[in-house]
Gaussian input, Z-matrix of N, CA and C with variables (Angstrom, degrees):
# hf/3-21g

backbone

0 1
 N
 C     1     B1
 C     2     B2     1     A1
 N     3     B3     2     A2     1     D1
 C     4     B4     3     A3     2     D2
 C     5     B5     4     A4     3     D3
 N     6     B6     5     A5     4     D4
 C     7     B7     6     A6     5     D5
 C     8     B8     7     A7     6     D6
 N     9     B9     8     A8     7     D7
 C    10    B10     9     A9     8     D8
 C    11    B11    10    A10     9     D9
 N    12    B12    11    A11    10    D10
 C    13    B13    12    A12    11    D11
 C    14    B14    13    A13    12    D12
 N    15    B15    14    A14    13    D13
 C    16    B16    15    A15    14    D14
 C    17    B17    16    A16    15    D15
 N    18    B18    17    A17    16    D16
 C    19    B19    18    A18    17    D17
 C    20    B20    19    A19    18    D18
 N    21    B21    20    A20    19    D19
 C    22    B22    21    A21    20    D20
 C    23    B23    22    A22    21    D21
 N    24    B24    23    A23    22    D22
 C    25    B25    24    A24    23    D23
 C    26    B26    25    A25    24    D24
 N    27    B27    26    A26    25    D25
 C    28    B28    27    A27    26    D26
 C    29    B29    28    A28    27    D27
 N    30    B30    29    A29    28    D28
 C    31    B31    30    A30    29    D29
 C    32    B32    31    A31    30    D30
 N    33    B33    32    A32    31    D31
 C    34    B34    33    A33    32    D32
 C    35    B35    34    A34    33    D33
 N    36    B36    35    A35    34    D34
 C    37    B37    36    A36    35    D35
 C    38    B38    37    A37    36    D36
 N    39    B39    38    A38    37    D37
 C    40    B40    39    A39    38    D38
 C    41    B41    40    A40    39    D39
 N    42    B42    41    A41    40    D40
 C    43    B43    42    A42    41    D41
 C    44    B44    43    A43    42    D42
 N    45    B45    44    A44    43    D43
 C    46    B46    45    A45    44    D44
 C    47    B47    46    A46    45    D45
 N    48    B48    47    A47    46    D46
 C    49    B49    48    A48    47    D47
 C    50    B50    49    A49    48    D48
 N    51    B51    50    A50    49    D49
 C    52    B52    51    A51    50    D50
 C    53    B53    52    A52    51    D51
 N    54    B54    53    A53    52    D52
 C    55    B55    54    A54    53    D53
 C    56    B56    55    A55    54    D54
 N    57    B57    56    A56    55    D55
 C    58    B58    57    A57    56    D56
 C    59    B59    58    A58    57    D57
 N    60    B60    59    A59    58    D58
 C    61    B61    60    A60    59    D59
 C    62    B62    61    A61    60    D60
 N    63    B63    62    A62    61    D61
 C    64    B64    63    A63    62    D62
 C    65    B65    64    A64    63    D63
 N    66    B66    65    A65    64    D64
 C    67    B67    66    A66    65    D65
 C    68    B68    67    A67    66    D66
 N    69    B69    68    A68    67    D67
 C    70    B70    69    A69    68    D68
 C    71    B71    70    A70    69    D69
 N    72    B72    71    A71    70    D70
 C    73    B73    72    A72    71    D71
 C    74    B74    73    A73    72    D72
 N    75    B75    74    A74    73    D73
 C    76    B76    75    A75    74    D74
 C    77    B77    76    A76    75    D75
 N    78    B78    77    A77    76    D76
 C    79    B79    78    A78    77    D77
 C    80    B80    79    A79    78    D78
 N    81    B81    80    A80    79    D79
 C    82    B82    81    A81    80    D80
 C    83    B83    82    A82    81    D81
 N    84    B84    83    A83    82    D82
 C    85    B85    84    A84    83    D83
 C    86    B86    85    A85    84    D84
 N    87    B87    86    A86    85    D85
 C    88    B88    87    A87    86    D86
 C    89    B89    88    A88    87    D87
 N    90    B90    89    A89    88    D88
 C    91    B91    90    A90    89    D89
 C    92    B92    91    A91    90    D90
 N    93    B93    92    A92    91    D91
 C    94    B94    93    A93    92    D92
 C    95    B95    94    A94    93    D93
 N    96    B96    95    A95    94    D94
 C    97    B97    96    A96    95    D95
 C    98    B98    97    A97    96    D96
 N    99    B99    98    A98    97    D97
 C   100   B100    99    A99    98    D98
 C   101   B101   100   A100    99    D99
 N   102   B102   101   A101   100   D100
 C   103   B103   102   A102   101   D101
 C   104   B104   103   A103   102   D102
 N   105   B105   104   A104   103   D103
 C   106   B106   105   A105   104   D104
 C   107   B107   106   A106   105   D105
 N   108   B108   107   A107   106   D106
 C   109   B109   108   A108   107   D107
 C   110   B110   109   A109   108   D108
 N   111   B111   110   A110   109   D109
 C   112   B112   111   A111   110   D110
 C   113   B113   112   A112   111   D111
 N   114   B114   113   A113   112   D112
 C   115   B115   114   A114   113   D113
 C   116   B116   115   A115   114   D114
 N   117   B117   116   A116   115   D115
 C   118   B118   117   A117   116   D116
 C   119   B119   118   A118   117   D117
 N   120   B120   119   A119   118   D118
 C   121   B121   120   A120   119   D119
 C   122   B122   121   A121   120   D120
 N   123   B123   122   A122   121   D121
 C   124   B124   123   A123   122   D122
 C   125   B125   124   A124   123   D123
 N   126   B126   125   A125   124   D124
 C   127   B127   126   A126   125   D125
 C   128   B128   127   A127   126   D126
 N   129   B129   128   A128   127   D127
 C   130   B130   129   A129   128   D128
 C   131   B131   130   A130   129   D129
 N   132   B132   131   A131   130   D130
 C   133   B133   132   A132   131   D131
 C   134   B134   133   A133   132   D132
 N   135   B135   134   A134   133   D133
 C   136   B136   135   A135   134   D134
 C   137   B137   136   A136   135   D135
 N   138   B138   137   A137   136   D136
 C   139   B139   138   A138   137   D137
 C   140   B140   139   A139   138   D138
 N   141   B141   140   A140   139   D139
 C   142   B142   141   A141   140   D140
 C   143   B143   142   A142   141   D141
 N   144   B144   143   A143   142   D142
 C   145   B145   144   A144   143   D143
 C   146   B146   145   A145   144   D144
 N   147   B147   146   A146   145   D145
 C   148   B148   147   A147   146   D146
 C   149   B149   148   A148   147   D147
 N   150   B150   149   A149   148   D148
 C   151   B151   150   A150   149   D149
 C   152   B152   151   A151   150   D150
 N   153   B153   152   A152   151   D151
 C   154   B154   153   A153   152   D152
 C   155   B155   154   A154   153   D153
 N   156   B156   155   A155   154   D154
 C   157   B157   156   A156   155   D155
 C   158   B158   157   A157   156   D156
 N   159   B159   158   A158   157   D157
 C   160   B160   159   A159   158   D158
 C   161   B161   160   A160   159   D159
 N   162   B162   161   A161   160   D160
 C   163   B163   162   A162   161   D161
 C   164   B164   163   A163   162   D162
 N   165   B165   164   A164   163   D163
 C   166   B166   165   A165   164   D164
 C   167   B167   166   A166   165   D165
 N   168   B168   167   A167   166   D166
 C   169   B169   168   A168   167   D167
 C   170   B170   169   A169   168   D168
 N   171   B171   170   A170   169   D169
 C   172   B172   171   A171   170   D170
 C   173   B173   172   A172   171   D171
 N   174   B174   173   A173   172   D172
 C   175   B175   174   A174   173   D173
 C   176   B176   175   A175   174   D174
 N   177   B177   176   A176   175   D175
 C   178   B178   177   A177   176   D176
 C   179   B179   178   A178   177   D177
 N   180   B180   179   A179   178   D178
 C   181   B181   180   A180   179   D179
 C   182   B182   181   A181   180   D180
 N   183   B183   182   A182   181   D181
 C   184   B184   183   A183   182   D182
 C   185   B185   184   A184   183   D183
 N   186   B186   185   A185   184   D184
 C   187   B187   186   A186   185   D185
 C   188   B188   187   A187   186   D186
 N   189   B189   188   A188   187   D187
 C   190   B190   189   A189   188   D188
 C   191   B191   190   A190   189   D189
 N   192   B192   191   A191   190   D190
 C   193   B193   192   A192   191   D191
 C   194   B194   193   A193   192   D192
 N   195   B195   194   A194   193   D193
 C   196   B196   195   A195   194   D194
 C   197   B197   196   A196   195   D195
 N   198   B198   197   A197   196   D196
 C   199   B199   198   A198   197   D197
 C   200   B200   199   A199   198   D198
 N   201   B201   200   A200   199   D199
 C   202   B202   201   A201   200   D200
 C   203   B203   202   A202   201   D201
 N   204   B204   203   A203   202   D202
 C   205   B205   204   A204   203   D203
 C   206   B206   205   A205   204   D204
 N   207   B207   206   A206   205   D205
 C   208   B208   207   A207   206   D206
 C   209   B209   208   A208   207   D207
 N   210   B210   209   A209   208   D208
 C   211   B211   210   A210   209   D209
 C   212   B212   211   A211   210   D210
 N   213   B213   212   A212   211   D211
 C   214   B214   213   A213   212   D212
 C   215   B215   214   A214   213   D213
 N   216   B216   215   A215   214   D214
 C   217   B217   216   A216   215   D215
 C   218   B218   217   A217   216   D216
 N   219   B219   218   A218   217   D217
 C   220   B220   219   A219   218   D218
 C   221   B221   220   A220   219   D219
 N   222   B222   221   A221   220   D220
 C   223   B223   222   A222   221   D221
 C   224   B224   223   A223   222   D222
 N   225   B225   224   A224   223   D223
 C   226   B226   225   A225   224   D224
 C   227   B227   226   A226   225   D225
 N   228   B228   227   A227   226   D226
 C   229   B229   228   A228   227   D227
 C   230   B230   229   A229   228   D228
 N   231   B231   230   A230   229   D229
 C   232   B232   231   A231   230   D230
 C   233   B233   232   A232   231   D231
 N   234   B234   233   A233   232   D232
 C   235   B235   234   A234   233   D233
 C   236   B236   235   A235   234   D234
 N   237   B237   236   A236   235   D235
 C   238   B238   237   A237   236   D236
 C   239   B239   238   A238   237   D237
 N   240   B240   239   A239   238   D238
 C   241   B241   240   A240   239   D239
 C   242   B242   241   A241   240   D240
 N   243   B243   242   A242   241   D241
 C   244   B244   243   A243   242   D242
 C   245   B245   244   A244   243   D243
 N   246   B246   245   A245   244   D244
 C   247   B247   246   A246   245   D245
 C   248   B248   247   A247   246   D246
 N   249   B249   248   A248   247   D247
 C   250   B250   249   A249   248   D248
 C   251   B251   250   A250   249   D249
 N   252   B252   251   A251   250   D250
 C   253   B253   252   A252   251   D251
 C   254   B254   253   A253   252   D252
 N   255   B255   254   A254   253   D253
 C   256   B256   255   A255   254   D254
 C   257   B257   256   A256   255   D255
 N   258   B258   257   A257   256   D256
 C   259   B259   258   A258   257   D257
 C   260   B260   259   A259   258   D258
 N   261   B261   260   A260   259   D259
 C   262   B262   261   A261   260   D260
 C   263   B263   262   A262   261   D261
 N   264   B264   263   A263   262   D262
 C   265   B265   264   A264   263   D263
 C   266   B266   265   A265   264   D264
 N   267   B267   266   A266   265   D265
 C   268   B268   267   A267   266   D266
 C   269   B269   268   A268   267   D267
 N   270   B270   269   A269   268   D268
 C   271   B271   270   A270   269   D269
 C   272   B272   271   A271   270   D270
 N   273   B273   272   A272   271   D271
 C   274   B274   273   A273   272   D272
 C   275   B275   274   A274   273   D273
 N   276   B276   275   A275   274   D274
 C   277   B277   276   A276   275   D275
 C   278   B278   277   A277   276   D276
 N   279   B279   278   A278   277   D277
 C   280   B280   279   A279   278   D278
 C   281   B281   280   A280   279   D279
 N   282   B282   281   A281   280   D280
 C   283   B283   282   A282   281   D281
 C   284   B284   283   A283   282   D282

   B1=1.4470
   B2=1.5317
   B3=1.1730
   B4=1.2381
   B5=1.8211
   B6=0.7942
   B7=1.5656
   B8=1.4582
   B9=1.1773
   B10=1.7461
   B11=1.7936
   B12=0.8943
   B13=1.7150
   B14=1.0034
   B15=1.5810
   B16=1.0228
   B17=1.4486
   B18=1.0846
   B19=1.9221
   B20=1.6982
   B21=1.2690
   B22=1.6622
   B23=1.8609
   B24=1.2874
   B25=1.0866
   B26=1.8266
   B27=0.8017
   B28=1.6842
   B29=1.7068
   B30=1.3124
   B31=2.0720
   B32=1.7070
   B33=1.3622
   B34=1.4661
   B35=1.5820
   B36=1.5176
   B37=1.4509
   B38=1.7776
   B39=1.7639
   B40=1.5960
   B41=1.5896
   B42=1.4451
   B43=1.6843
   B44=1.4016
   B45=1.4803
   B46=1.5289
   B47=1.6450
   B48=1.2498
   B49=1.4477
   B50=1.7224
   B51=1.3437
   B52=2.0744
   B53=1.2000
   B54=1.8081
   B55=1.0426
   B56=1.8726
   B57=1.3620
   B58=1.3674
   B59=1.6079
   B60=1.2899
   B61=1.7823
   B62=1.5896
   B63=1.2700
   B64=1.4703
   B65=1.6774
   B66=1.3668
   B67=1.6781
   B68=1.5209
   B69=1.2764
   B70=1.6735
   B71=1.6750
   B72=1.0116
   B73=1.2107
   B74=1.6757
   B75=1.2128
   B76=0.8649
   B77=1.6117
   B78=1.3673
   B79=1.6526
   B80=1.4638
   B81=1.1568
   B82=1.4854
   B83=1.5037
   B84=1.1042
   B85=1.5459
   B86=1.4727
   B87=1.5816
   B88=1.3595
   B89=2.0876
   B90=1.5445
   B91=1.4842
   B92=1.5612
   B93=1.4052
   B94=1.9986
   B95=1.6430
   B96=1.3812
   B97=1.4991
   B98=1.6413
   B99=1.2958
   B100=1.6406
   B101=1.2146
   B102=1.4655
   B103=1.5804
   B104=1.6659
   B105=1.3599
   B106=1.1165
   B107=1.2521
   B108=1.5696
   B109=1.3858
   B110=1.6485
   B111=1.5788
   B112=1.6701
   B113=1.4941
   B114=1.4703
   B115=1.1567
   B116=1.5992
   B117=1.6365
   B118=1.5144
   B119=1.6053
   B120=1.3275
   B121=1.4748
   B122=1.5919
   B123=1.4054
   B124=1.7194
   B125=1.6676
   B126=1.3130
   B127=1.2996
   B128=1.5406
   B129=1.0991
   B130=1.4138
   B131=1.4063
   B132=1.3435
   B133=1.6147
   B134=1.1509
   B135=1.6114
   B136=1.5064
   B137=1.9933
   B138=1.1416
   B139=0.8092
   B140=1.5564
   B141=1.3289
   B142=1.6779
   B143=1.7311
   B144=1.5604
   B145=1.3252
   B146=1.6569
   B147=1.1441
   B148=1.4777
   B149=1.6425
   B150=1.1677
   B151=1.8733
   B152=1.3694
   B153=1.5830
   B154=1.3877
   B155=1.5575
   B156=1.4775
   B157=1.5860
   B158=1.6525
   B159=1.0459
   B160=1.5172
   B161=1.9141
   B162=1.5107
   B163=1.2359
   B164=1.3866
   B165=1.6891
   B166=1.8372
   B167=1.3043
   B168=1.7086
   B169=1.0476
   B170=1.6908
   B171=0.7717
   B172=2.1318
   B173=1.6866
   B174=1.3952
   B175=1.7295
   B176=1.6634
   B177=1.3018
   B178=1.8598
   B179=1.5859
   B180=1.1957
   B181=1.8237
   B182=1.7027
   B183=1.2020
   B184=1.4541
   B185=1.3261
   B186=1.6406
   B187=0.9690
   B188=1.6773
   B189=1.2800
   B190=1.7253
   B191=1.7405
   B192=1.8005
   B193=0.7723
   B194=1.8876
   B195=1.0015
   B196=1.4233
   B197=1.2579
   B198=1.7622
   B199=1.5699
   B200=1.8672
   B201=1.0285
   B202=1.3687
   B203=1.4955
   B204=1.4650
   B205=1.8208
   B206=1.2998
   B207=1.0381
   B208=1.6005
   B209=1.7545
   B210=1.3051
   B211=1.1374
   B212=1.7424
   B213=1.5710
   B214=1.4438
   B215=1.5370
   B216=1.1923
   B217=1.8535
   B218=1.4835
   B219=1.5244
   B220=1.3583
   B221=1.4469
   B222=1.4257
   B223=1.7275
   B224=2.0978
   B225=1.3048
   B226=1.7162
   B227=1.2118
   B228=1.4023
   B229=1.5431
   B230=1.7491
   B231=0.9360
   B232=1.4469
   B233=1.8148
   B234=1.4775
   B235=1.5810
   B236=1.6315
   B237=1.5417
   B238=1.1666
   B239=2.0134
   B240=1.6687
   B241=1.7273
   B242=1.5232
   B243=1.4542
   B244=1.0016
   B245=1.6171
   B246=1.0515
   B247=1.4429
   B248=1.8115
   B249=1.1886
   B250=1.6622
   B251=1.0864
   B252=1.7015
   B253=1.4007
   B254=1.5443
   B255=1.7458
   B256=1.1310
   B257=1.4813
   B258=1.6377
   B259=1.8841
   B260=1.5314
   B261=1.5055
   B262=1.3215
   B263=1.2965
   B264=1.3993
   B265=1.3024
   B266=1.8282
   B267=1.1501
   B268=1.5524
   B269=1.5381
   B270=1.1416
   B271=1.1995
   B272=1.6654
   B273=2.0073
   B274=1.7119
   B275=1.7849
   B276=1.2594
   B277=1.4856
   B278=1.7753
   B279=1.6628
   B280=1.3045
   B281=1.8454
   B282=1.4456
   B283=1.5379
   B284=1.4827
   A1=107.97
   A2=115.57
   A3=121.98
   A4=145.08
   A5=138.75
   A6=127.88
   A7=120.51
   A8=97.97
   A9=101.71
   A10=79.70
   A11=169.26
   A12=157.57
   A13=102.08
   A14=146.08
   A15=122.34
   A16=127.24
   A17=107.37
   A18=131.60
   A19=102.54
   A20=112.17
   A21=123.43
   A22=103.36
   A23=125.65
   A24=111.55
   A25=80.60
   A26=123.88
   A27=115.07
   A28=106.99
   A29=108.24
   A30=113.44
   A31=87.20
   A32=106.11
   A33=93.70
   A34=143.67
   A35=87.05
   A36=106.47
   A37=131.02
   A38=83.82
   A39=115.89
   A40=95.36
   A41=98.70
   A42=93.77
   A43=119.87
   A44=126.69
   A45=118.32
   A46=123.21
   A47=117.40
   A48=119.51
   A49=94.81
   A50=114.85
   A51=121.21
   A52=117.00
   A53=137.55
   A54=103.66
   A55=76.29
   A56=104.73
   A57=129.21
   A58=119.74
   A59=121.46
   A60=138.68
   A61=91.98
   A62=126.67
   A63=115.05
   A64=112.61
   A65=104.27
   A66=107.09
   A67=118.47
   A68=110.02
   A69=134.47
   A70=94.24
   A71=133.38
   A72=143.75
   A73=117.57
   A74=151.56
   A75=159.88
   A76=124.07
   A77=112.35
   A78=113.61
   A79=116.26
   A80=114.38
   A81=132.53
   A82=113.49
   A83=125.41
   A84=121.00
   A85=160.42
   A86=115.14
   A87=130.49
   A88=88.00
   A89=99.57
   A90=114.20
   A91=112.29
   A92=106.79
   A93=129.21
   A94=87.99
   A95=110.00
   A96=131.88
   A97=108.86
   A98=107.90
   A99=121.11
   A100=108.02
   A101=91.42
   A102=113.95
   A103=127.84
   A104=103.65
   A105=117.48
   A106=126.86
   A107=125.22
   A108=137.18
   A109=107.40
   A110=107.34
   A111=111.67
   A112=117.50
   A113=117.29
   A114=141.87
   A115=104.20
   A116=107.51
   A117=109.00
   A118=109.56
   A119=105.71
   A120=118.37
   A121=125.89
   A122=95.80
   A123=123.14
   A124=107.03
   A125=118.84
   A126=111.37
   A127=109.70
   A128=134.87
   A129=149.77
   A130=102.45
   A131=123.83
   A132=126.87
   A133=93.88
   A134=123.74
   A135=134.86
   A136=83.84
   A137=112.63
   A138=144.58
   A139=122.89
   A140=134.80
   A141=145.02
   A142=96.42
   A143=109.40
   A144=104.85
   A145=123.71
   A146=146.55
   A147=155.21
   A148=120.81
   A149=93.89
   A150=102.70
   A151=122.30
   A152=126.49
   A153=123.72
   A154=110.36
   A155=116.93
   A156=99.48
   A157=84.13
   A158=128.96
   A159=133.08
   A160=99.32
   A161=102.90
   A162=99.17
   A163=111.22
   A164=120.27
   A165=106.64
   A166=110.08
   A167=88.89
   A168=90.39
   A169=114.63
   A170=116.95
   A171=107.72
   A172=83.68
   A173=128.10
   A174=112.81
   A175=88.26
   A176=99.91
   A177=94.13
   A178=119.15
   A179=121.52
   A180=127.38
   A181=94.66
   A182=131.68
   A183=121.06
   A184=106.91
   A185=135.28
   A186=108.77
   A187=138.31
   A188=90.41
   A189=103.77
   A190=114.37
   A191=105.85
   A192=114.90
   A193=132.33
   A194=103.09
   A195=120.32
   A196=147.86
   A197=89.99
   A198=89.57
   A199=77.64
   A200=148.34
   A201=126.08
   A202=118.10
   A203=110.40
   A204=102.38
   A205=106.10
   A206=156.11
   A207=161.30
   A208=101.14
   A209=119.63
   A210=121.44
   A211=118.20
   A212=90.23
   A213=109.43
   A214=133.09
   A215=123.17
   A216=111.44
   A217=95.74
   A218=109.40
   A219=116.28
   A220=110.51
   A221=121.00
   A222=115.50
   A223=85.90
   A224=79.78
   A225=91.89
   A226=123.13
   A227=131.09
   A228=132.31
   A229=120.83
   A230=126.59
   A231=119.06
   A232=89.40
   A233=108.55
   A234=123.16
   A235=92.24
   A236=135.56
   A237=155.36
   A238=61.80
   A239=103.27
   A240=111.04
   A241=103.67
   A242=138.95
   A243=136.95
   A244=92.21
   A245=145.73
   A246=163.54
   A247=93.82
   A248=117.43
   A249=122.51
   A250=115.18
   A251=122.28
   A252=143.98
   A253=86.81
   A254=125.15
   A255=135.92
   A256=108.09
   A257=105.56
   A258=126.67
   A259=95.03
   A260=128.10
   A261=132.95
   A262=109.51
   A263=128.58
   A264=142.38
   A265=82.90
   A266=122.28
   A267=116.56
   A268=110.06
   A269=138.08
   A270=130.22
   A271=147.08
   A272=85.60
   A273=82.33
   A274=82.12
   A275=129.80
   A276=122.63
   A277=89.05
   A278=89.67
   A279=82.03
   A280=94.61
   A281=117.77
   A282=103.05
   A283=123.30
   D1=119.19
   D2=161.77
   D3=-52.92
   D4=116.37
   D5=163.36
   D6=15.95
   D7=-69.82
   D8=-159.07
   D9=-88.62
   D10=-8.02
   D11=150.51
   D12=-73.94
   D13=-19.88
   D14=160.40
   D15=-76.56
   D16=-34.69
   D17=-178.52
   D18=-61.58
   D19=-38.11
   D20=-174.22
   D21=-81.07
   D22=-19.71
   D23=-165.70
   D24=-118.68
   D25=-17.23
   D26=156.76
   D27=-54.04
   D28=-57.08
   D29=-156.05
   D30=-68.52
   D31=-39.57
   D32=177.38
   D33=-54.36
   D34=-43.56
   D35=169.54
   D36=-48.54
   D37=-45.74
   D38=-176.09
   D39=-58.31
   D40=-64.76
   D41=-166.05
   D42=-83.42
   D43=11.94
   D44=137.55
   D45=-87.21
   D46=8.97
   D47=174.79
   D48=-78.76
   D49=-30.84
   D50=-138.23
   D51=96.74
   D52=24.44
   D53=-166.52
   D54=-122.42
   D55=-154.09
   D56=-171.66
   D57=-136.16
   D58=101.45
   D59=-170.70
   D60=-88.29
   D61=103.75
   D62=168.69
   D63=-122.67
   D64=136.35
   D65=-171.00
   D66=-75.82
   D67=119.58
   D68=-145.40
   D69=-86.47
   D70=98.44
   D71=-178.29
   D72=-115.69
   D73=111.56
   D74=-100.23
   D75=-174.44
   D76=28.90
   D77=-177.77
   D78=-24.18
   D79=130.35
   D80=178.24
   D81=66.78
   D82=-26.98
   D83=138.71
   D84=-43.00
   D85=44.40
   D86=-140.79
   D87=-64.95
   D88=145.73
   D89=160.63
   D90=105.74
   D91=-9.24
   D92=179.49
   D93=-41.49
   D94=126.27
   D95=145.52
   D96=-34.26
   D97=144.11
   D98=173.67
   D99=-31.52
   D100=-82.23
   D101=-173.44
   D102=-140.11
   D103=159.58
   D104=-178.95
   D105=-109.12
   D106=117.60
   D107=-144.26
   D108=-119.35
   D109=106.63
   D110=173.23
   D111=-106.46
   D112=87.23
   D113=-177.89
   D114=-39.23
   D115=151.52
   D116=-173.68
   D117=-52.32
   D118=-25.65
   D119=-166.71
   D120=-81.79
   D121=-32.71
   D122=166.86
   D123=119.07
   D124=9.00
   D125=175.67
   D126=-63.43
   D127=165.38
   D128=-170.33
   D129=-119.94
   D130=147.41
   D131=165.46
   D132=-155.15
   D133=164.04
   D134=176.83
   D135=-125.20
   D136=151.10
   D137=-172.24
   D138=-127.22
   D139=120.74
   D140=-172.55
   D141=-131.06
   D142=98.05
   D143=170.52
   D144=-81.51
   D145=146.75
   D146=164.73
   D147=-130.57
   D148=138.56
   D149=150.88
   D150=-61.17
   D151=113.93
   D152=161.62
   D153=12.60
   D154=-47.33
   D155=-150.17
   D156=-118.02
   D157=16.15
   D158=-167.77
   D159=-81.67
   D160=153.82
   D161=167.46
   D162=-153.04
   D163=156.48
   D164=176.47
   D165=-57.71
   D166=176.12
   D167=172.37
   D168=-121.40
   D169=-174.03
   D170=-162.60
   D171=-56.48
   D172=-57.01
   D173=-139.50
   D174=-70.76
   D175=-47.92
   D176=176.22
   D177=-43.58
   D178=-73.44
   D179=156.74
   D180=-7.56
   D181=-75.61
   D182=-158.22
   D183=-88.02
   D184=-30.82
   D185=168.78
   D186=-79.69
   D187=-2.65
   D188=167.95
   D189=-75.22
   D190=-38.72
   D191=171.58
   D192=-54.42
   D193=-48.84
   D194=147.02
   D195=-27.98
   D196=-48.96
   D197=-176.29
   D198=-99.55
   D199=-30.92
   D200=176.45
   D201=-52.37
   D202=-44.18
   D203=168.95
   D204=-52.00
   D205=-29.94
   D206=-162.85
   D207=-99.17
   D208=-3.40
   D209=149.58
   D210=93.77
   D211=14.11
   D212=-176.57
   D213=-76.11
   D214=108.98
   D215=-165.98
   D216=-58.53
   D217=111.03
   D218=155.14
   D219=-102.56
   D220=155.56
   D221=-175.94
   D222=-138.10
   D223=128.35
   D224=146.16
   D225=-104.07
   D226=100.27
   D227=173.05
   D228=-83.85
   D229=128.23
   D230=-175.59
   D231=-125.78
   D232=121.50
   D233=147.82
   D234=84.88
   D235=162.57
   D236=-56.09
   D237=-157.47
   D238=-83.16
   D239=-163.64
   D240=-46.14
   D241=-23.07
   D242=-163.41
   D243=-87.56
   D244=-43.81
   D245=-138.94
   D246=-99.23
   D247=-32.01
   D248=-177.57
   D249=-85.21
   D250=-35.79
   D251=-178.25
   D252=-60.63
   D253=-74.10
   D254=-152.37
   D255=-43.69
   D256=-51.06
   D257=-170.60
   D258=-60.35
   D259=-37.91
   D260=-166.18
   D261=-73.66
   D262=-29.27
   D263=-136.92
   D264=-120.31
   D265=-62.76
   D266=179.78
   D267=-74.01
   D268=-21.34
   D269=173.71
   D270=-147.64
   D271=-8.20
   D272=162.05
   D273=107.84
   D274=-47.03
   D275=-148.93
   D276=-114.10
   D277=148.08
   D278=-176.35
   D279=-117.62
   D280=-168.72
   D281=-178.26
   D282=-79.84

């Protein structure tokens, strides 16, 4: 499974819980997480999608790092089971 099939069955997931998957875009900010996840409830998460065998890359490594010193739920998900755990973990429903 690819990247963008994983990211699509993530936004999906999100928005049958009630919440909102929005794509985290970031001009002049190289290394911004995928996406940004507003749980039915209002929790916030940043989101870094991958393939099983996918990995960051250095500017990503520090800019995740970053916004985690600042105390931010960032998640690295790699592959489809990682993406079910997440839906399970924010809402109980899986896709």
């Amino acid at each position: 499974m690819n990247e963008k099939q994983i990211e699509r069955c993530l936004v999906e997931g999100i928005k049958k819980q009630g919440g909102m998957c929005m794509k985290f875009v970031s001009p002049g900010t190289a290394g911004v997480p995928d996406r940004i996840i507003i749980t039915a409830t209002g929790k916030i998460l940043f989101v870094e999608l991958k393939t099983e065998t996918g990995h960051l890359s250095k500017i990503q490594m520090y800019t995740i790092g970053e916004m985690k010193k600042r105390g931010a739920d960032v998640r690295v998900i790699k592959g489809l089971d990682e993406v079910k755990m997440l839906l399970t973990e924010i809402g109980g429903t899986l896709i």
